[in-house]
C-alpha positions in Angstrom: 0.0 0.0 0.0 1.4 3.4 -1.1 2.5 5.4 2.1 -0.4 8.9 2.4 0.9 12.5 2.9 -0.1 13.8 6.4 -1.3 17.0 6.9 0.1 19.3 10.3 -1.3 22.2 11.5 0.7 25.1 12.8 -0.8 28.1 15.1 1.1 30.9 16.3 -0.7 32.1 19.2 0.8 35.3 19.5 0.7 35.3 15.7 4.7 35.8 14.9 7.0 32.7 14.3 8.7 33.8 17.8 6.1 33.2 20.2 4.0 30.0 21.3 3.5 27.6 19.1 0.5 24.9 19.0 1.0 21.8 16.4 -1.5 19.1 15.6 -1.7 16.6 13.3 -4.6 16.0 11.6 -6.7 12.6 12.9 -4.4 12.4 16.2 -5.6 13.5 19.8 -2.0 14.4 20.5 -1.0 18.3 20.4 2.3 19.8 20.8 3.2 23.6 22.0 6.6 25.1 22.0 6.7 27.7 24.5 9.6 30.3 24.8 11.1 30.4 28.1 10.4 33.9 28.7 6.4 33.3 27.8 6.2 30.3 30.4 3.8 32.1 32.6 1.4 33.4 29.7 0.4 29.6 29.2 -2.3 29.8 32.5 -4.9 30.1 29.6 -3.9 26.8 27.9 -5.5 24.0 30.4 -4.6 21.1 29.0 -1.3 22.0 29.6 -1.9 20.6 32.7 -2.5 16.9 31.3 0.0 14.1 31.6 2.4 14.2 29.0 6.1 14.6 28.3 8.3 17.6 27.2 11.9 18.7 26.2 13.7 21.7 27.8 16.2 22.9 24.7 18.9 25.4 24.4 22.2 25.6 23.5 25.4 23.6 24.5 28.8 25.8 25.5 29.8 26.3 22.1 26.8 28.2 21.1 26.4 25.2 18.0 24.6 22.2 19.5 21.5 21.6 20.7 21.2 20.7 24.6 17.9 19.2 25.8 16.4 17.8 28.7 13.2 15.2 28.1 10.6 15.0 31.0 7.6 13.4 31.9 5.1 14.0 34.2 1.2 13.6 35.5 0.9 17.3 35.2 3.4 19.0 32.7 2.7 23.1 33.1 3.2 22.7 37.2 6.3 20.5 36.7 8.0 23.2 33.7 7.1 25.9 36.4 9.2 23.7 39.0 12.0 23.9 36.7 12.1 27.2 36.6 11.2 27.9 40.5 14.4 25.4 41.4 16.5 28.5 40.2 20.5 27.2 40.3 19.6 24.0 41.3 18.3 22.9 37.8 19.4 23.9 34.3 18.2 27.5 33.5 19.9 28.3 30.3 17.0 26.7 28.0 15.6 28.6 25.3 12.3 27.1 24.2 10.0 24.1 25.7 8.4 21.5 23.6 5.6 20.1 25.6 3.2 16.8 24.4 -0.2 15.9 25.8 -3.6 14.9 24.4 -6.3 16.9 24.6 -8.6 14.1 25.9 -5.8 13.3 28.6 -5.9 9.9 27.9 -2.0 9.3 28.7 -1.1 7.9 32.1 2.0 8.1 34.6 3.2 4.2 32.9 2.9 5.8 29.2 4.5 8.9 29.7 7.6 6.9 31.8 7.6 4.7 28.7 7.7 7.8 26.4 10.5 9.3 28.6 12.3 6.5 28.3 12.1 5.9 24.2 12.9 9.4 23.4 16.2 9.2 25.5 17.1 6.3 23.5 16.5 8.0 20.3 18.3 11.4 21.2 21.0 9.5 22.8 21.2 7.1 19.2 21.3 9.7 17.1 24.3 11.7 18.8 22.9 15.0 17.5 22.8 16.7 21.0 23.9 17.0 24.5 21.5 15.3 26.5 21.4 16.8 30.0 19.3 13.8 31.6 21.7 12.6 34.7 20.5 8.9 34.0 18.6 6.8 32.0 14.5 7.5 32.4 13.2 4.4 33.6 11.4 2.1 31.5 8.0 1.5 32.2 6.4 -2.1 31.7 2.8 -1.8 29.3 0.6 -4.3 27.8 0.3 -5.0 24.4 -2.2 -2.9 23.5 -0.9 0.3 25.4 2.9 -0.6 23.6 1.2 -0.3 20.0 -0.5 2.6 20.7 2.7 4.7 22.8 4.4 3.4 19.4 2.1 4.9 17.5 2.4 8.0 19.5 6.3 8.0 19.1 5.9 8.2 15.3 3.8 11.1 15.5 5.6 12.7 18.3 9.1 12.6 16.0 7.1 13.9 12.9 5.9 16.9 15.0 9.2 17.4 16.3 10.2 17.9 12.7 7.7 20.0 11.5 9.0 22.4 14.1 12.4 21.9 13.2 13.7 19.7 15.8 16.0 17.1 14.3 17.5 15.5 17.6 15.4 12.6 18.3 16.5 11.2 14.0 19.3 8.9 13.5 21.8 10.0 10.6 21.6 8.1 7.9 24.6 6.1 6.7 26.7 7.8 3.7 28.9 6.2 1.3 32.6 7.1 1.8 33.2 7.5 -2.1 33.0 10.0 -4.6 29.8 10.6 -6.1 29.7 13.0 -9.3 33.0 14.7 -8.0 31.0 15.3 -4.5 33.3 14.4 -2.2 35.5 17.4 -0.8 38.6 17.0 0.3 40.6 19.3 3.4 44.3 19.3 3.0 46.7 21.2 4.4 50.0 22.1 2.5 52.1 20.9 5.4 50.4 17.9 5.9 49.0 19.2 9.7 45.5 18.5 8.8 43.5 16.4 5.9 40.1 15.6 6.0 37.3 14.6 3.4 33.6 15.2 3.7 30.6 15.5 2.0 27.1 17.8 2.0 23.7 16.1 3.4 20.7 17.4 3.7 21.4 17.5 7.3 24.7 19.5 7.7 28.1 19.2 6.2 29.4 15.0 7.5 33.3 14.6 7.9 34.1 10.9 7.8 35.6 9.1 9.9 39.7 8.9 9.9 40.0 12.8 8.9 42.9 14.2 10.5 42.9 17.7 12.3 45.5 20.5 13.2 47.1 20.4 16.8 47.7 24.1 15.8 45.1 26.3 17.3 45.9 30.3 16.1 45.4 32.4 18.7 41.7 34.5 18.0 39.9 30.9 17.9 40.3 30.0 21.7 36.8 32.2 21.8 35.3 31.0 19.6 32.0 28.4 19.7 34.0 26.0 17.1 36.5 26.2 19.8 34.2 25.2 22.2 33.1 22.6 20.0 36.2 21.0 18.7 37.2 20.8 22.8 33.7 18.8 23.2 34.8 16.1 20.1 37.7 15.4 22.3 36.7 15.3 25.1 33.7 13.2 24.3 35.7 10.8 22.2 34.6 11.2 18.2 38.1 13.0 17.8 41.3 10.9 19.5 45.0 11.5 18.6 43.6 14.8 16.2 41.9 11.9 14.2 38.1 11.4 13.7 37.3 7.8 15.4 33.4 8.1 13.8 31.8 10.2 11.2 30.4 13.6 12.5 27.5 15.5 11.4 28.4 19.2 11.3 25.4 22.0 11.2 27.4 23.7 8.2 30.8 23.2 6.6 32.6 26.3 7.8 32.0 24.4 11.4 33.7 21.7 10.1 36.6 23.4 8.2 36.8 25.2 11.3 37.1 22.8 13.9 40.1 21.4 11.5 41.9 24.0 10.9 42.0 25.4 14.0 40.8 28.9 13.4 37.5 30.3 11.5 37.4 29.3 8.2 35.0 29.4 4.9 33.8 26.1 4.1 32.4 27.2 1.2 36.1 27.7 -0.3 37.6 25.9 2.0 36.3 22.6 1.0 37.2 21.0 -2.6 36.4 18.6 -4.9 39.3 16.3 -7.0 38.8 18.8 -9.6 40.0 21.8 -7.6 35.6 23.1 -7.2 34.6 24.5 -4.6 31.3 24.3 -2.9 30.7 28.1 -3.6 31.4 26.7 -7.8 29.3 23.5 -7.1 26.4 25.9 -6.2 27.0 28.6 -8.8 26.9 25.3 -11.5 23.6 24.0 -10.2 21.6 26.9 -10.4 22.6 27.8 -13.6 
């Protein structure tokens, strides 16, 4: 049977792209709001914020690049956001936006929301796109057979929501062949040999594959920089050992990537190169032509 298109529903409440946001899919008794941090307390006039359901915290790791989340769950989520917030230094403050999920008939209870909880830290933590600021793993609930298929069900909707608002944390990166494809792999060499890297565009980011080789030369003006920050983070997290990438990396653009290494901030739209000398700046100029 051929797969159907699905149909989502976005209303800005405030009505600008800034404010709250409420997104439904059609046929599905789930909703989804994305609340600003700073408009937290308008949301007194949305009551089934108050239903059980699970949520994401999300902001900005140190280097200003990646995403940083927190995933929740609880029997009443608008009390429990408002806890966060009340718990001042205690809990993280430094999140920018809220994603909450609940159905409007409040059919969810306390064992499908832990289950929830649970799944979607498995799929952040999976797809390495973020830094998940969870101290452990959610606890997984146990359902029956019936409630599984239908939290399943839920998930699905939940990750296509997620990405209707632009959220792309909770989706695996899909493999991509290490070889040249119509001259579109892009090679990162340095004349000295300190560095040499290949990668290749996604519709995702910019991917450097695995075995590139960075610079242990860091100039001066890039120790403040967030591709500082975030080259620090690949070591110390282990995807770069030795100044060599142990694992492919997803990068949000390729200046991040030709960046992070060669060790100060770069263009990656000239920095990056095909066999044939292009660069991504030519590969663009040649395909809108």
């Amino acid at each position: 049977m051929a797969e159907r298109g699905k149909t989502v529903r976005l209303f800005f409440i405030e009505g600008t792209p800034t404010g709250r946001m409420k997104c439904e899919l059609s046929n599905w008794t789930g909703v989804a709001y994305r609340i600003p941090h700073t408009m937290i307390s308008k949301c007194t006039d949305r009551k089934e914020l108050n239903n059980t359901g699970v949520y994401f915290l999300i902001g900005k790791d140190e280097d200003g690049i990646t995403d940083k989340i927190y995933i929740g769950e609880a029997e009443n989520v608008f009390p429990r956001i408002n806890q966060h917030i009340i718990a001042g230094t205690k809990e993280w403050q430094d999140w920018t936006d809220c994603v909450i999920f609940v159905n409007k008939d409040d059919a969810l209870n306390k064992a499908m929301v832990k289950y929830l909880e649970n799944a979607l830290y498995v799929l952040a933590k999976k797809a390495n796109r973020c830094t998940i600021y969870n101290g452990n793993t959610p606890t997984k609930s146990s359902l029956s057979e019936t409630d599984e298929t239908e939290m399943l069900e839920y998930l699905d909707n939940l990750r296509l929501l997620m990405g209707a608002m632009g959220y792309k944390f909770l989706e695996e990166m899909e493999s991509v062949p290490h070889k040249d494809n119509n001259g579109q792999l892009l090679t990162l060499k340095s004349p000295k040999s300190t560095y040499e890297a290949t990668g290749k565009v996604t519709e995702d980011g910019f991917i450097v594959f695995k075995g590139s080789k960075i610079t242990n030369d860091i100039a001066n003006s890039f120790n403040k920089s967030g591709y500082c920050a975030l080259r620090e983070k690949l070591i110390a997290n282990g995807t770069i050992v030795n100044f060599e990438f142990v694992k492919d990396y997803l990068f949000s653009s390729c200046s991040a990537a030709s960046s992070v290494i060669q060790g100060h901030n770069t263009n990656g739209w000239i920095e990056w190169k095909t066999k044939d000398k292009r660069t991504l700046t030519d590969i663009m100029r040649e395909t809108s032509e």
